[in-house]
N, C-alpha and C positions, 0 to 999 in steps of 0.2 A: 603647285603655286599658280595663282590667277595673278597675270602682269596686265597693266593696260597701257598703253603709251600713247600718249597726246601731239598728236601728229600733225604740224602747218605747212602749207605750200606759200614758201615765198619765192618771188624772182630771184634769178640766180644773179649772183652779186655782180654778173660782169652786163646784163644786161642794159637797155639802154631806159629812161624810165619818164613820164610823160603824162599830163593830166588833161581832161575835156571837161566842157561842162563850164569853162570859165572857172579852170582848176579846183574844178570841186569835187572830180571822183576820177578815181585812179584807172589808166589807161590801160589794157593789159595787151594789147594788141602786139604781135610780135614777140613779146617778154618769155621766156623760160622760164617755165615756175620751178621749183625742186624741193625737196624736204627739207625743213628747217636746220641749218648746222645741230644747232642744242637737241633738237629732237632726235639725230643721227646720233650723237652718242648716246642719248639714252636707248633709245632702242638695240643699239649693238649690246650696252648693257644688260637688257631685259634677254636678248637672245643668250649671253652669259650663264646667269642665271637659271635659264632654262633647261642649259646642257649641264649645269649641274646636280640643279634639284627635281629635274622634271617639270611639270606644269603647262599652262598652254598663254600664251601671246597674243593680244588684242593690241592692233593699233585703229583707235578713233579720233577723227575729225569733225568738225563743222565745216558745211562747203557745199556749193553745188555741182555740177556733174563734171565741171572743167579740173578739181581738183582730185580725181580718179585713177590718173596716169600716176599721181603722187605714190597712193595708196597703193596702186600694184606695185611699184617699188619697191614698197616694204616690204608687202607681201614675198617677191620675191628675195628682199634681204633674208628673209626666213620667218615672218609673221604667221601667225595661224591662220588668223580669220582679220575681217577689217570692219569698222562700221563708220560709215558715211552720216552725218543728223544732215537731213537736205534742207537748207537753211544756206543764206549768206551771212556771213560772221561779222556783224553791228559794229559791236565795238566788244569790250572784254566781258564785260557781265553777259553778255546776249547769247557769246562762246560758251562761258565757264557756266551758267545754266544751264544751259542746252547736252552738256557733257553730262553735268553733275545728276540731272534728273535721268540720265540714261542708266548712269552709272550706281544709282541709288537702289535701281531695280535687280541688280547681278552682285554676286560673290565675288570681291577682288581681293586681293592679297596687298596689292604696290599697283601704285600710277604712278607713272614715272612722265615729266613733263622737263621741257626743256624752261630755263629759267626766263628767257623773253622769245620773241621772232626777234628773226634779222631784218623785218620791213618795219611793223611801226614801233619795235622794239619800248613794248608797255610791261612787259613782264608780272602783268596781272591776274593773269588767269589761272593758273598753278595754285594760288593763295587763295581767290575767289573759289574755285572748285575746294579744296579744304575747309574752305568757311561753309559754306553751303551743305558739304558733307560731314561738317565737327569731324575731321579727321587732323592728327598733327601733320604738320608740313614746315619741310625743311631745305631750305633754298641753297642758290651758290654750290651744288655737292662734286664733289672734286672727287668721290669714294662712294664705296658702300657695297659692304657686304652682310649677310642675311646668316643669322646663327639660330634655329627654330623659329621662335617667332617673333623676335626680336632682330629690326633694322640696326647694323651700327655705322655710323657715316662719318666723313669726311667735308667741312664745309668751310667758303673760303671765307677771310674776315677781314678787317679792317688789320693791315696788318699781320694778318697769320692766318695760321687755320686754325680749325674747331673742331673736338670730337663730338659727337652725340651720341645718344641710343634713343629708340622709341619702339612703342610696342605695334604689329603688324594689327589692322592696316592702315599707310601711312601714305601723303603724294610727297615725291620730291620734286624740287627743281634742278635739274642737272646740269652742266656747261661742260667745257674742254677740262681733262684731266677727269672726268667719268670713267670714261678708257683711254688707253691710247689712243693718239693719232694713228698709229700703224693699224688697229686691232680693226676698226672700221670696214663694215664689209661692204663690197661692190658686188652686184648680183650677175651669178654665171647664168652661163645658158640654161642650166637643170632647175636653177630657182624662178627661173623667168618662165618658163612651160610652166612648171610647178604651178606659180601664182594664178594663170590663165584658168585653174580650176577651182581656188581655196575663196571661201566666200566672202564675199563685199557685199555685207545687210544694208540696205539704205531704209533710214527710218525718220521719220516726220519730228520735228520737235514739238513738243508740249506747248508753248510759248513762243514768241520771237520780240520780247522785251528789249530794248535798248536804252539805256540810259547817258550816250553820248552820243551826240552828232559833230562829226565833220563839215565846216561851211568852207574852209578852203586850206590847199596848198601851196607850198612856196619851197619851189630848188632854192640849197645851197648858193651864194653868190660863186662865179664863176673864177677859177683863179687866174692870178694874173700870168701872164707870160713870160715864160722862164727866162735870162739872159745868160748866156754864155762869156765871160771873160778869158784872154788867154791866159794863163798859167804863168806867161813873164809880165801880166802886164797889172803888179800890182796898185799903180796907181788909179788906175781908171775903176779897179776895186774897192779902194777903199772911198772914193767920190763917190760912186754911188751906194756904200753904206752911210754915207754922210750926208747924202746931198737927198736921193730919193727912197731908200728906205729907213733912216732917220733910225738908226740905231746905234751910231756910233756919233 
């Protein structure tokens, strides 16, 4: 079985985040990038999979050479091989292009993508790469297990969940409940050597179309400042849910 996994380097949630240019292009200076949550369970996924049917594990990206440390990561999660398209990633079509014409060229079974990033969280690209490829595609997937050649999944819904079936090959979009939180692997020493040898293709893209542009950003407004009341002192509590935050 040929898996491919759709792999983002976003900033790590706790870093600090800052725009130039007259906030018009994202600062990365200082920031910790890391593989995208959504993407880490799919990929623990796909390593799943692997050890049970055999096959071999492709994780690719859109990125230039700063998003490489990512990629060994996976690699050392337990990925086979990695491919880089050396391109900065536009907007989602520029991405889901640049994948889908790589991907049009090789034999896959399952592309397994997380359902958004955790930076501009657009959750476009998983669906763009399906259209692109007329492949079905099934988002939200909370499951999935693989019975010959036939996907059967788990997907979450308005309200519930949702079984499906479709026939291989198919991309999903994955989140939390993929795998475990516990199952999630951290890379040892032997997978980290390991990686330092398993190959990272970097290859040009065909195109570098973009059909959105960014002219500016804007942080969140800042919250306000917390207040402390004592615990006997509920008059001066309830005055200020009266008086200044107007909900009573």
């Amino acid at each position: 079985m040929n898996i491919v996994v759709c792999i983002s380097s976003v900033p790590d949630t706790t870093s600090k985040i800052n725009f130039t240019d007259n906030n018009s292009k994202f600062d990365s200076n200082g920031v910790q990038f890391v593989i995208n949550p959504y993407d880490e369970f799919g990929l623990t996924k796909a390593m799943m999979l692997k050890e049970k049917y055999g096959g071999n594990v492709t994780v690719i990206t859109v990125g230039d050479i700063s998003v490489e440390p990512v990629m060994r990561k996976a690699l050392a999660i337990g990925a086979d091989n990695a491919v880089r398209i050396n391109t900065s990633p536009l907007d989602s079509y520029s991405t889901a292009s640049a994948i889908a014409n790589y991907l049009k060229e090789n034999e896959i079974d399952l592309i397994i993508a997380g359902k958004e990033s955790s930076d501009y969280n657009g959750g476009a690209v998983p669906g763009m790469i399906a259209e692109l490829m007329n492949l079905p595609f099934i988002n939200a997937c909370i499951g999935l297990e693989i019975e010959n050649n036939t996907a059967r999944l788990i997907r979450e819904i308005d309200g519930g969940q949702e079984k499906v079936s479709t026939n291989l090959p198919c991309i999903i979009g994955g989140q939390k409940g993929l795998v475990n939180e516990s199952d999630l692997r951290i890379p040892n020493m032997r997978g980290i050597m390991q990686a330092r040898s398993k190959p990272l293709d970097v290859i040009e893209p065909e195109s570098n179309e973009n059909l959105v542009e960014s002219n500016i950003f804007e942080k969140p407004d800042a919250k306000n400042a917390c207040k402390l009341i004592d615990a006997n002192n509920v008059s001066e509590l309830i005055s200020l849910l009266q008086n200044e935050a107007k909900v009573i």
